[in-house]
Rosetta silent file (secondary structure, phi, psi, omega in degrees, C-alpha in Angstrom):
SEQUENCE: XXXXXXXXXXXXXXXXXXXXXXXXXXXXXXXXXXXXXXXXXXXXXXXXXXXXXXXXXXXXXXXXXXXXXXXXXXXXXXXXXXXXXXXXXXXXXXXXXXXXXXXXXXXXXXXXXXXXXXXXXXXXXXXXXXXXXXXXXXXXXXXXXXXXXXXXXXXXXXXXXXXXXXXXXXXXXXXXXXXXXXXXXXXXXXXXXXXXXXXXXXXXXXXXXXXXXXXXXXXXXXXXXXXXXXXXXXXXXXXXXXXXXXXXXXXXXXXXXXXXXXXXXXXXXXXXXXXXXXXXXXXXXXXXXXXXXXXXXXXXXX
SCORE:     score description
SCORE:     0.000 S_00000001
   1 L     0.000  171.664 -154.093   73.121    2.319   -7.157 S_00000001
   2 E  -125.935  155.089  174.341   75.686    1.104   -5.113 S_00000001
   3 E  -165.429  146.488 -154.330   75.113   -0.030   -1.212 S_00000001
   4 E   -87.486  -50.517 -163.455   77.459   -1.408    1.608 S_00000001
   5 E  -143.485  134.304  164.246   74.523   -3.829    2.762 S_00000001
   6 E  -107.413  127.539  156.990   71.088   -5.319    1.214 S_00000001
   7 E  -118.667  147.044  168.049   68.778   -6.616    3.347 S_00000001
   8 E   -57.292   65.615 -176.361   66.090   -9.018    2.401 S_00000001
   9 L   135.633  124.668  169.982   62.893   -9.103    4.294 S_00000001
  10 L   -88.501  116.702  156.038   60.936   -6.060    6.514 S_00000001
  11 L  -144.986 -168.556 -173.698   60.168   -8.335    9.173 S_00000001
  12 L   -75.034  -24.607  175.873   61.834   -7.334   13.143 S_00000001
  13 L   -67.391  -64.325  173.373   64.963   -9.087   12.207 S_00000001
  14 H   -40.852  -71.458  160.448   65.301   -7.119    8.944 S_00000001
  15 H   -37.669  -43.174  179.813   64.181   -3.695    9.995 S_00000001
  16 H   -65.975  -62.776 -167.405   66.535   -4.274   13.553 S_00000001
  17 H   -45.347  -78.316 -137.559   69.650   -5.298   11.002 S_00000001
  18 H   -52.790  -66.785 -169.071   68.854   -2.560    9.038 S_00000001
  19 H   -79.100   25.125  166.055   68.684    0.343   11.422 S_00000001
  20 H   -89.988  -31.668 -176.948   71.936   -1.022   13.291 S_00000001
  21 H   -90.472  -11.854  164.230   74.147   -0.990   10.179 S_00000001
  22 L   -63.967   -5.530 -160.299   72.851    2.405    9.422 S_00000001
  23 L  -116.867  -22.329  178.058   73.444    3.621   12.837 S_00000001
  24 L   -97.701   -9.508  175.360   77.060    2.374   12.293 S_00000001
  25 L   106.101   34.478 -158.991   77.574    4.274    9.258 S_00000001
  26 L  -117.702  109.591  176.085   76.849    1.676    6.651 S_00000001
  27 L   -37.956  109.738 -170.450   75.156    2.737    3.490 S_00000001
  28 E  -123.546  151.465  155.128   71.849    0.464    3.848 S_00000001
  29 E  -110.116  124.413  163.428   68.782   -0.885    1.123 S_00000001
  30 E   -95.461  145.126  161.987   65.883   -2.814    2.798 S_00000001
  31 E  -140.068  106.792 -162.186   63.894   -4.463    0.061 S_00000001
  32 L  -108.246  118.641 -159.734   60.556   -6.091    1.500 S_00000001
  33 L   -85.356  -52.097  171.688   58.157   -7.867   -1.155 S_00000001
  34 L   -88.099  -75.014 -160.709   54.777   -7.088    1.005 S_00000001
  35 L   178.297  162.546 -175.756   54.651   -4.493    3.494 S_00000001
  36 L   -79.541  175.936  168.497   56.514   -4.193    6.432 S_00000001
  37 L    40.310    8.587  162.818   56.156   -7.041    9.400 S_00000001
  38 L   -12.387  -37.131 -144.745   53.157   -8.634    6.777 S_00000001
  39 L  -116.814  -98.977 -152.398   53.989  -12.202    7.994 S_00000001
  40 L   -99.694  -20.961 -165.744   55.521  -13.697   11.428 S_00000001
  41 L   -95.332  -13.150  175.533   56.689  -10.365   13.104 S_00000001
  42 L   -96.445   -5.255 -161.943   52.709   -9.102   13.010 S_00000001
  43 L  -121.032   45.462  175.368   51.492  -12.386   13.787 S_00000001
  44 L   -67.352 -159.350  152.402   53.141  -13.012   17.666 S_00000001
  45 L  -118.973   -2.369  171.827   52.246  -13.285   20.733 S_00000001
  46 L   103.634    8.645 -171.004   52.747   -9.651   21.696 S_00000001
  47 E  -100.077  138.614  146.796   55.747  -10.609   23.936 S_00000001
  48 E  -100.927  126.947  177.564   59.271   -9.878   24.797 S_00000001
  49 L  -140.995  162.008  173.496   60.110  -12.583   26.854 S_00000001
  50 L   -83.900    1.885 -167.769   63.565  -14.227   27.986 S_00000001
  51 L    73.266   85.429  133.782   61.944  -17.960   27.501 S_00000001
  52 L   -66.759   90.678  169.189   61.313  -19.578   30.751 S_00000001
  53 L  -169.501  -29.190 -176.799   60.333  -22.899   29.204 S_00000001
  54 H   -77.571  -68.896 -158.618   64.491  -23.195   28.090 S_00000001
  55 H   -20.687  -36.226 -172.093   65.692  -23.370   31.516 S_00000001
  56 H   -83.386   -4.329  164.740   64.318  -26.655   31.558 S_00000001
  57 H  -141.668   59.222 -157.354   66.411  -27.394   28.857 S_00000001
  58 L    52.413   38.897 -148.507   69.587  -25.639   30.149 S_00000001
  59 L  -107.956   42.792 -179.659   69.653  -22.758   27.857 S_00000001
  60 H   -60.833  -28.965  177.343   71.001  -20.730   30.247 S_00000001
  61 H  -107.358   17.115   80.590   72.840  -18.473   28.121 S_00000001
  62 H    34.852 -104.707  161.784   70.040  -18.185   25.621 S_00000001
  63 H   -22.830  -58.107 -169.577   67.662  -17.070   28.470 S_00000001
  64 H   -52.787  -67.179 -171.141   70.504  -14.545   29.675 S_00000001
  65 H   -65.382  -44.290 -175.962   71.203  -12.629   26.360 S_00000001
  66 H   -57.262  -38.337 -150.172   66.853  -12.481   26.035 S_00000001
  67 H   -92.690  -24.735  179.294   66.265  -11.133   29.292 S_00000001
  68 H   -47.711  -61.240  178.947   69.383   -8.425   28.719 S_00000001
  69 H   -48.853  -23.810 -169.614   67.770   -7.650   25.343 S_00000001
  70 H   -70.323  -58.658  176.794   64.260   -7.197   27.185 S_00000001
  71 H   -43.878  -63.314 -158.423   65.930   -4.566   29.489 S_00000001
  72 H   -58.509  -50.875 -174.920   67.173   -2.980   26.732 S_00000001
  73 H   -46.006  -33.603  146.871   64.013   -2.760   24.793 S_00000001
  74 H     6.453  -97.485 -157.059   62.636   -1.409   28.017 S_00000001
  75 H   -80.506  -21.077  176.260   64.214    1.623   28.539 S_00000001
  76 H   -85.588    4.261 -162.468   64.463    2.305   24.288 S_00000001
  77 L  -160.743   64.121  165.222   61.296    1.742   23.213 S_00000001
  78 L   -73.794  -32.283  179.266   58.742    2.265   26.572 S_00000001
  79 L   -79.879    9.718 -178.727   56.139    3.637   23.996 S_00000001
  80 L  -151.383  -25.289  169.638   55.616    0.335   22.310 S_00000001
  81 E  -129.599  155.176 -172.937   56.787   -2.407   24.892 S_00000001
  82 E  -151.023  145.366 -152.192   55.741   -2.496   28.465 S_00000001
  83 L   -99.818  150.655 -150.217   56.025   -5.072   31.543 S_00000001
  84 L  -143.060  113.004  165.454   53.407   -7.265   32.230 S_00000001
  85 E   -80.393  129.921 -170.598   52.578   -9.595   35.224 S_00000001
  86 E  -106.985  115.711  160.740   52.840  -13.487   34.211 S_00000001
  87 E  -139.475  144.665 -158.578   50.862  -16.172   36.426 S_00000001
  88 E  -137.409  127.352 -159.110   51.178  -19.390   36.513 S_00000001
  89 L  -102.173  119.666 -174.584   48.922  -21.413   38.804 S_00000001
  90 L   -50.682  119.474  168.870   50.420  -24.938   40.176 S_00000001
  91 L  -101.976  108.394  179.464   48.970  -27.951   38.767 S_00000001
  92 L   -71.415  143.627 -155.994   49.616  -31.247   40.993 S_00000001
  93 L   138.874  -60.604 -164.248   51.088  -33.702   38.252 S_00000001
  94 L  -107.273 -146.330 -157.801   52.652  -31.588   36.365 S_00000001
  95 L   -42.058  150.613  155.670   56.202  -29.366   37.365 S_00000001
  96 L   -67.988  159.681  174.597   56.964  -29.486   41.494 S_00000001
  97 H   -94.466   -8.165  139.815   56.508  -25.893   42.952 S_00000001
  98 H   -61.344  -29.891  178.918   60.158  -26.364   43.955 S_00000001
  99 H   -86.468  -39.574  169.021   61.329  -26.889   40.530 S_00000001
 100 H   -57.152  -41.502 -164.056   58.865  -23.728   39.194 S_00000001
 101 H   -59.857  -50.891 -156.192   60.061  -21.627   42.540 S_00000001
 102 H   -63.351  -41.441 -157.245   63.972  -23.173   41.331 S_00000001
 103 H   -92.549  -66.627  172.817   63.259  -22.038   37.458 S_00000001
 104 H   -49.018  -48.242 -168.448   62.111  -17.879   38.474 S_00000001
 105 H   -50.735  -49.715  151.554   64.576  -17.436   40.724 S_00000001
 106 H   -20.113  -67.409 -138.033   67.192  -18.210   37.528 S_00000001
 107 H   -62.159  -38.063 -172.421   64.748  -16.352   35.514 S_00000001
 108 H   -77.616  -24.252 -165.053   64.839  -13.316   38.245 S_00000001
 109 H  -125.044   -5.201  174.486   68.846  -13.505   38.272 S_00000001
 110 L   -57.469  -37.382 -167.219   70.158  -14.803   34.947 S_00000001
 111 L  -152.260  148.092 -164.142   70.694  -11.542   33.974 S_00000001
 112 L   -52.485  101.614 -177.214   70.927   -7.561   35.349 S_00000001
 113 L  -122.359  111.225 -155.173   66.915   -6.589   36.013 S_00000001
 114 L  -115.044  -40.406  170.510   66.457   -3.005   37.326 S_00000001
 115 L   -58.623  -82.967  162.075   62.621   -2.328   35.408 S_00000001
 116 L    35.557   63.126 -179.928   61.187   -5.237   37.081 S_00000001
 117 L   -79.317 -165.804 -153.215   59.829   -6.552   39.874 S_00000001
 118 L  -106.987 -179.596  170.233   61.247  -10.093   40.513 S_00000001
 119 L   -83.637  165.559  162.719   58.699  -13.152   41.225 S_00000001
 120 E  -166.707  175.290  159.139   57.055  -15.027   44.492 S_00000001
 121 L   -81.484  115.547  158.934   54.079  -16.878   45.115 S_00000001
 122 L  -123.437 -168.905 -164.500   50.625  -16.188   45.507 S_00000001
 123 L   -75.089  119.598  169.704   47.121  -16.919   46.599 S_00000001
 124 L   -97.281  -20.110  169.175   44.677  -17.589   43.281 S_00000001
 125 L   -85.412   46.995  177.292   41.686  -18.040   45.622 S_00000001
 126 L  -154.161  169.977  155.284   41.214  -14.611   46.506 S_00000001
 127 L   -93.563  145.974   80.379   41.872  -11.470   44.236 S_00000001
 128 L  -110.334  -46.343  169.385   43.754  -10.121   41.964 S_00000001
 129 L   -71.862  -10.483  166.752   43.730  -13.835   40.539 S_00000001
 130 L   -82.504   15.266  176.521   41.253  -15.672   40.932 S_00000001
 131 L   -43.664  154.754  118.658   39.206  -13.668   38.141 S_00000001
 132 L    92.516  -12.474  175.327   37.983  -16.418   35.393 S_00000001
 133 E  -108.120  145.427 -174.962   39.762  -19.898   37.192 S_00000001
 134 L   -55.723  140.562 -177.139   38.554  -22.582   38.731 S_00000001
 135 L   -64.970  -37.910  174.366   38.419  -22.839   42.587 S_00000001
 136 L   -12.014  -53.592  179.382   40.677  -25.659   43.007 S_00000001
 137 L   -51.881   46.580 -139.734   43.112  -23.786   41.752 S_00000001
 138 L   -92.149   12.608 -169.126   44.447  -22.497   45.202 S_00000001
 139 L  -159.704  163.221 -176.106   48.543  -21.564   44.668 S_00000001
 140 L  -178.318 -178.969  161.973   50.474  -20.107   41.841 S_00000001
 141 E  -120.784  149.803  162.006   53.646  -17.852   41.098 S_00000001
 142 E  -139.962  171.690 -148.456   53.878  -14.535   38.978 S_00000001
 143 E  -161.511  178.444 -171.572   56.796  -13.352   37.518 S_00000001
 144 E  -124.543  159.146  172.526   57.411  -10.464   34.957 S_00000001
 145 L  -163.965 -140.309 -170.527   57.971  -10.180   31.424 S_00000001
 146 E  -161.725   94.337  150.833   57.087   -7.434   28.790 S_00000001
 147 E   -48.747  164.163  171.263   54.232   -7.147   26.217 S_00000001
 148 E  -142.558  173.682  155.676   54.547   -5.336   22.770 S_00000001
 149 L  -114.324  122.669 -174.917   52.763   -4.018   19.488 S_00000001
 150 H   -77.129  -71.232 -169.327   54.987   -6.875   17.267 S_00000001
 151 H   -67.698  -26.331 -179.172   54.161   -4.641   14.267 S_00000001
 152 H   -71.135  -32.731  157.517   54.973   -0.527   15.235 S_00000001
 153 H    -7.777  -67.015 -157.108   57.991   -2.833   16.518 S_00000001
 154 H   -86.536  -41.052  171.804   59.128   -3.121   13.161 S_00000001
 155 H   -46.649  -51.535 -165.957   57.696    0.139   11.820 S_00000001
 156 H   -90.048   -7.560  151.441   59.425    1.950   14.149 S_00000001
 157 H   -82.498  -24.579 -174.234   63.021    0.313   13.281 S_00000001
 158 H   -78.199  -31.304  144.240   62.342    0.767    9.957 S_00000001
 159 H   -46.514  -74.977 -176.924   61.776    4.664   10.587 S_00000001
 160 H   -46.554  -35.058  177.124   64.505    4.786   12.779 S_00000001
 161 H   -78.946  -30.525  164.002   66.860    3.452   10.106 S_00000001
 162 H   -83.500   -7.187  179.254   65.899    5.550    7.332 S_00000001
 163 H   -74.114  -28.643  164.857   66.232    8.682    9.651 S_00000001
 164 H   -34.130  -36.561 -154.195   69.890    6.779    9.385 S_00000001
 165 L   100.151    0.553  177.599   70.224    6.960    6.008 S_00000001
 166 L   -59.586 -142.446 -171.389   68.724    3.556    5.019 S_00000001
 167 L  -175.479   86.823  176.216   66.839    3.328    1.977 S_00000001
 168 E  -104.689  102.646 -174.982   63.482    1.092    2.846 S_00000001
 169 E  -108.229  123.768 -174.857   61.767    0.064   -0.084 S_00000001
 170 L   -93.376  168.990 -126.856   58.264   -2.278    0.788 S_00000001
 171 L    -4.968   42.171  165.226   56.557   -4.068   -2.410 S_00000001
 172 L  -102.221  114.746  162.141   60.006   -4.538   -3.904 S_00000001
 173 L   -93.707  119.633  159.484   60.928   -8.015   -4.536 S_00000001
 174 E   -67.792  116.856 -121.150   64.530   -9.465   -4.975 S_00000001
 175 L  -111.094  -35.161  174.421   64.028  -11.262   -7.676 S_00000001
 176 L  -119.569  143.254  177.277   68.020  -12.293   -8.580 S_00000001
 177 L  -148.110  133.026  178.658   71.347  -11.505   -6.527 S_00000001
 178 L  -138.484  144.431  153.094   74.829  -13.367   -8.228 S_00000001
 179 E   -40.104   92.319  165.213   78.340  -12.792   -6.532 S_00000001
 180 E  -116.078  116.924  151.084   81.018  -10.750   -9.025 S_00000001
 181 L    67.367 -135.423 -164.227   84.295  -10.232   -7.509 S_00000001
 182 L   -81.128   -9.875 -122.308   83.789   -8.232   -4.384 S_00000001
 183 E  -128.844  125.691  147.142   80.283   -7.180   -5.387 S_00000001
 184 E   -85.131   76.520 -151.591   76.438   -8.324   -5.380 S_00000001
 185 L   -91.719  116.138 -168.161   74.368   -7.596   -8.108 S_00000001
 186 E  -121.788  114.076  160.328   71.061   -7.686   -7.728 S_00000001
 187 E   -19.683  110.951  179.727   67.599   -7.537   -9.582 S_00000001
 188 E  -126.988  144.001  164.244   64.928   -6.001   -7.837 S_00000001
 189 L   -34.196  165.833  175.287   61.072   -5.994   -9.145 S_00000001
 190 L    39.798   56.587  153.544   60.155   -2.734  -11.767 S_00000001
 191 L    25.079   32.777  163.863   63.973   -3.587  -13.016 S_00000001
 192 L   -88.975  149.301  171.013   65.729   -1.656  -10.819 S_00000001
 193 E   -95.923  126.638 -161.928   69.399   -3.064  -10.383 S_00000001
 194 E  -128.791  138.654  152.882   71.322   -2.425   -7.201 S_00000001
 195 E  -117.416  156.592 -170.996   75.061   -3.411   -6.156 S_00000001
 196 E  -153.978  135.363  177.068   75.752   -4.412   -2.398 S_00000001
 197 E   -69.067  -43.368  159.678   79.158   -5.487   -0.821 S_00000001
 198 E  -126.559 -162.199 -172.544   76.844   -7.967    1.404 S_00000001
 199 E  -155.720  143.719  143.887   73.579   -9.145    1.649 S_00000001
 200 E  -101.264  146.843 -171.584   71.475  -10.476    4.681 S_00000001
 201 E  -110.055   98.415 -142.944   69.073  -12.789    4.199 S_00000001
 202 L  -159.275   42.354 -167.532   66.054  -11.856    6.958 S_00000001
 203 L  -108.926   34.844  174.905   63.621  -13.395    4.807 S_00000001
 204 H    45.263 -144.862 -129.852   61.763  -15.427    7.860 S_00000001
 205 H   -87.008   -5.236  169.863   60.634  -18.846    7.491 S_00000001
 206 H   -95.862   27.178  164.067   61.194  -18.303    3.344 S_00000001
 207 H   -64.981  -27.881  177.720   64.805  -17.806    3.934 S_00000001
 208 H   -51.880  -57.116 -165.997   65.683  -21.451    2.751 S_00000001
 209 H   -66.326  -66.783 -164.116   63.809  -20.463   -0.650 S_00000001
 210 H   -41.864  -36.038  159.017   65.779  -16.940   -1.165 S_00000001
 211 H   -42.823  -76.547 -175.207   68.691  -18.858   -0.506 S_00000001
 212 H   -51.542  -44.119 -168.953   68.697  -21.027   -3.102 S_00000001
 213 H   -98.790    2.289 -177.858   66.680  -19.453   -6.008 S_00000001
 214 H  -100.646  -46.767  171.202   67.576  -16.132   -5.127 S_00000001
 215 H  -112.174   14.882  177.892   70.757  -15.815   -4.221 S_00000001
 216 L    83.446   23.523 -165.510   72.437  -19.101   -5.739 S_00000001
 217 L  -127.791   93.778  138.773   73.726  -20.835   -2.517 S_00000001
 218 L   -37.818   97.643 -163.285   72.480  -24.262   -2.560 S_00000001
 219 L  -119.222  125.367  155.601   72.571  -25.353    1.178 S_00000001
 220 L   -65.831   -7.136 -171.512   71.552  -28.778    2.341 S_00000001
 221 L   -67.634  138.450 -178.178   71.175  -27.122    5.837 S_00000001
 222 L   -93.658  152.189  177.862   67.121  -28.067    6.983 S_00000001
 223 L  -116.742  120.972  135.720   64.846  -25.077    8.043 S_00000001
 224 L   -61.228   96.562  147.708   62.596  -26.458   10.468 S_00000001
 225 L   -56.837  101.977   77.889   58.866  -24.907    9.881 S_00000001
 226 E     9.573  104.645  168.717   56.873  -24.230   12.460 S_00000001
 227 E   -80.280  141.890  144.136   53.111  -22.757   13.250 S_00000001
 228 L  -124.435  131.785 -161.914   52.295  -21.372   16.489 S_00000001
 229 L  -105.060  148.588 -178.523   48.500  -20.913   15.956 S_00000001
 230 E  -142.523  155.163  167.725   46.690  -18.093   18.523 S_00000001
 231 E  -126.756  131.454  170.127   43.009  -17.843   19.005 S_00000001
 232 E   -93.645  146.333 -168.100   41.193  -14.915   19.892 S_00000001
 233 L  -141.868  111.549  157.742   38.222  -14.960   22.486 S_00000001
 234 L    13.302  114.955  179.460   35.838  -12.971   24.494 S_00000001
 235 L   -61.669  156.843 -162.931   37.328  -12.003   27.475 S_00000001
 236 L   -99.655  -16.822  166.153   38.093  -14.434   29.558 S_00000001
 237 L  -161.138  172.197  171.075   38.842  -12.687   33.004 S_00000001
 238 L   -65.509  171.011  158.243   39.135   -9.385   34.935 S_00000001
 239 L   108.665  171.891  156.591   42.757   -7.840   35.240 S_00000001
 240 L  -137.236   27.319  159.459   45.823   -7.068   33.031 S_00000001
 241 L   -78.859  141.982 -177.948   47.754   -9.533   34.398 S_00000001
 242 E   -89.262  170.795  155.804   48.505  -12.892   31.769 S_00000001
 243 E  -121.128  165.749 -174.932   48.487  -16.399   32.334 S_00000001
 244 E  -138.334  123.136  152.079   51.212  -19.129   31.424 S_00000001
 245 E  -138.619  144.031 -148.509   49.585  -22.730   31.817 S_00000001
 246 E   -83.279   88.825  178.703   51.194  -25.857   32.186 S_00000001
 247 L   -58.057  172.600  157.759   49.412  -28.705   29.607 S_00000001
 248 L   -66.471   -5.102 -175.020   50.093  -32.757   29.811 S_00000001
 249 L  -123.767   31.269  166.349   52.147  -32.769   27.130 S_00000001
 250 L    88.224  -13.185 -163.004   54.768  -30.512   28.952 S_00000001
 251 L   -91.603  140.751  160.710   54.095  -27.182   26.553 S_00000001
 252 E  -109.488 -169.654 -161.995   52.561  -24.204   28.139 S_00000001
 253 E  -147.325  113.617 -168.907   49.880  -21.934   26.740 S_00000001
 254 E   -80.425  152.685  164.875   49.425  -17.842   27.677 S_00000001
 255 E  -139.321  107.093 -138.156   45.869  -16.374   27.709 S_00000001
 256 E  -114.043  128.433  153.813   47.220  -13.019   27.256 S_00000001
 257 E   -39.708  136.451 -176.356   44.511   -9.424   27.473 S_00000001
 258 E  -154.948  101.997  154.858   44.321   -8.372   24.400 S_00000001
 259 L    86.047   40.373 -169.596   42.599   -5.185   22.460 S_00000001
 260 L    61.758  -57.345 -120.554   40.296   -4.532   26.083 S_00000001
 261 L  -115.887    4.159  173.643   37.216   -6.342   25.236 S_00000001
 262 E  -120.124  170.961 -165.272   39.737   -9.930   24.208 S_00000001
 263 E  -120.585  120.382  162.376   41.477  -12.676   25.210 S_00000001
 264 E  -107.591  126.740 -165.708   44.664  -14.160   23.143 S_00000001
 265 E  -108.553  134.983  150.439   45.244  -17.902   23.610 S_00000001
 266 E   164.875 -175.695   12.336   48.093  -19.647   22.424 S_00000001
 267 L  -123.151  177.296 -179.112   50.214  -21.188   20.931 S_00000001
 268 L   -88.794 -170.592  157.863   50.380  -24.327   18.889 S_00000001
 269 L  -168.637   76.320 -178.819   53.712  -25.832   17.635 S_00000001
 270 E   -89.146  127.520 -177.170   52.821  -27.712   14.467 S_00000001
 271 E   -65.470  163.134  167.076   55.343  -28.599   11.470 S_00000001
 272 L  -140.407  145.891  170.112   54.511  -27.048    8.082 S_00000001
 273 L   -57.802  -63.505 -147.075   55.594  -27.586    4.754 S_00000001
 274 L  -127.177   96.357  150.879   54.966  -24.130    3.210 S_00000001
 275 L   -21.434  -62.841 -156.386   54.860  -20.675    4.739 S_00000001
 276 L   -75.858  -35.093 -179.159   52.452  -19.410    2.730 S_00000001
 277 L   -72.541   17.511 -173.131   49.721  -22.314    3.696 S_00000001
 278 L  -140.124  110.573  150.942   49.666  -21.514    7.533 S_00000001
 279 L  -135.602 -179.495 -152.329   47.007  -21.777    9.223 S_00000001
 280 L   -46.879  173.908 -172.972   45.179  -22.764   12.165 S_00000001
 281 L  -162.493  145.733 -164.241   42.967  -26.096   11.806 S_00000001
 282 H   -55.524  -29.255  165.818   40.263  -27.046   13.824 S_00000001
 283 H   -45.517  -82.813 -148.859   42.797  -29.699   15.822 S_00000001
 284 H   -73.935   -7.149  151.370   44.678  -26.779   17.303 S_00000001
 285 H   -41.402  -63.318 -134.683   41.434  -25.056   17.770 S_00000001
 286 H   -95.111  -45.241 -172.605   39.859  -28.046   19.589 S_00000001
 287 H   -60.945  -46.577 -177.018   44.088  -28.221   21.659 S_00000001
 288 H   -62.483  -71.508  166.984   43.873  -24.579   22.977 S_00000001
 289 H   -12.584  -52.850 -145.510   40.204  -24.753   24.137 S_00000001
 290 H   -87.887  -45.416 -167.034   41.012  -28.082   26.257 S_00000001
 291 H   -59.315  -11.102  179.952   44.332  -26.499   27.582 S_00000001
 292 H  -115.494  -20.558  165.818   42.543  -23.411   29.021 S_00000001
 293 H   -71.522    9.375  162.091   39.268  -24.991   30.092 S_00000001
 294 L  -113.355   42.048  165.499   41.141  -27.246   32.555 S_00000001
 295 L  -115.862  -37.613 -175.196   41.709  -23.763   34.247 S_00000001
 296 E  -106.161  162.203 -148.519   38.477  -22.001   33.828 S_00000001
 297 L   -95.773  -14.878 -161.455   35.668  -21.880   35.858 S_00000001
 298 L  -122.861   45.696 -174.553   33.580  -20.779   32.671 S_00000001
 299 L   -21.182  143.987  165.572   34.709  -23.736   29.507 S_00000001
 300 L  -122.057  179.424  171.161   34.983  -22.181   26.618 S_00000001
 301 L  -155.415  108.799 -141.299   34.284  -23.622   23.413 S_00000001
 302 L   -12.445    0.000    0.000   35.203  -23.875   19.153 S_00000001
């Protein structure tokens, strides 16, 4: 069979491409080797966020285009993502509370926010916040953002694009794809043979390998690899508000509600060789623990 676009990979990238060129009129095949969202798109942090952490490193239009996209996701998809209070309690040391105050107010105004409420400061030694934190801990900010379910995400682009006309086939691997004339021809597991005018490549942090052995394009370009490791925990406070906290080594770390009765800590930001090898190790075990027990009034521990 013949198709205007192949894409590589079910993952949120894949599944998004997919039902967009179908939505545009473009005869589409997804071909996903696992299942959908298997890998990096089930294995988040649950967030849509615009990246407050770039501001500091002037990523203004970055931030801008995220927080647009957030809106959108909003109002199209309210059954699966939903806003979320973020607070982040001042540590003397680390950031000034003029430079945090200086960083929402961007955050609140980079881009058109209508769901929303905007940020300010409040009190963490009284409630809603002071569930689960230490008393010290007497000032803070909150701010807004948007939880998700990372995987019905993708499931539910992947629907949407075959009500499109896509064609989404999951344990199908592309095994060869070579360039004739205007044409791709490509190998898929169980020998079916496909042609495609293009091809996207949406194959997450194994995109490097499909390049080369898959589809023939030898690139010298480096894929940085990357872990962000999450630990789950007992909860850790009242509320359904999150927290973003500020570590010594400049990174911060969310302790997000999660699944009622849990807490999701993270993340890490470790190199990796290999996709397929990654996971957490008792270091970034032993690194979350210390970054949220110099918050809580209650240590937790490995």
């Amino acid at each position: 069979m013949s198709y205007d676009l192949l894409v590589i990979g079910g993952g949120i990238n894949g599944a998004g491409i997919a039902r967009d060129a179908a939505g545009r009129g473009l005869s589409v095949l997804l071909v996903e080797r696992g299942d959908l969202a298997a890998a990096t798109s089930s294995a988040s942090s649950k967030l849509i966020h615009g990246g407050l952490r770039y501001l500091e490193q002037f990523e203004f239009r970055l931030v801008a285009e995220a927080l647009a996209e957030r809106e959108i996701l909003l109002r199209i998809a309210g059954h699966l993502a939903w806003p979320a209070r973020f607070v982040m309690p001042h540590l003397p040391g680390l950031r000034p509370r003029w430079a945090i105050r200086l960083g929402l107010f961007l955050y609140d105004h980079l881009a058109r926010r209508s769901l929303l409420p905007g940020s300010h400061a409040v009190r963490l030694d009284a409630p809603p916040y002071s569930s689960g934190l230490k008393t010290q801990f007497r000032h803070g900010f909150v701010y807004s953002d948007c939880r998700v379910d990372d995987a019905r995400l993708v499931v539910a682009n992947a629907v949407d694009a075959a009500e499109r006309g896509a064609r989404i086939l999951v344990g199908t691997e592309c095994l060869l794809a070579r360039r004739d004339g205007v044409l791709w021809h490509a190998a898929l597991s169980g020998g079916v043979e496909v042609r495609a005018r293009a091809i996207v490549n949406a194959a997450g942090p194994w995109v490097k390998d499909v390049l080369n052995q898959r589809l023939g394009q030898p690139s010298r370009d480096a894929v940085r690899l990357v872990k962000g490791s999450h630990i789950v925990l007992p909860r850790l406070y009242a509320g359904e508000h999150a927290f973003i906290l500020q570590n010594d080594d400049r990174r911060v770390v969310f302790m997000i509600p999660w699944e009622e009765h849990f807490t999701l800590v993270g993340t890490t930001d470790i190199p990796v060789a290999a996709p397929d090898h990654a996971e957490a190790t008792q270091d970034e075990v032993d690194y979350l623990c210390r970054a949220v027990n110099r918050y809580l009034e209650r240590p937790v521990a490995p």
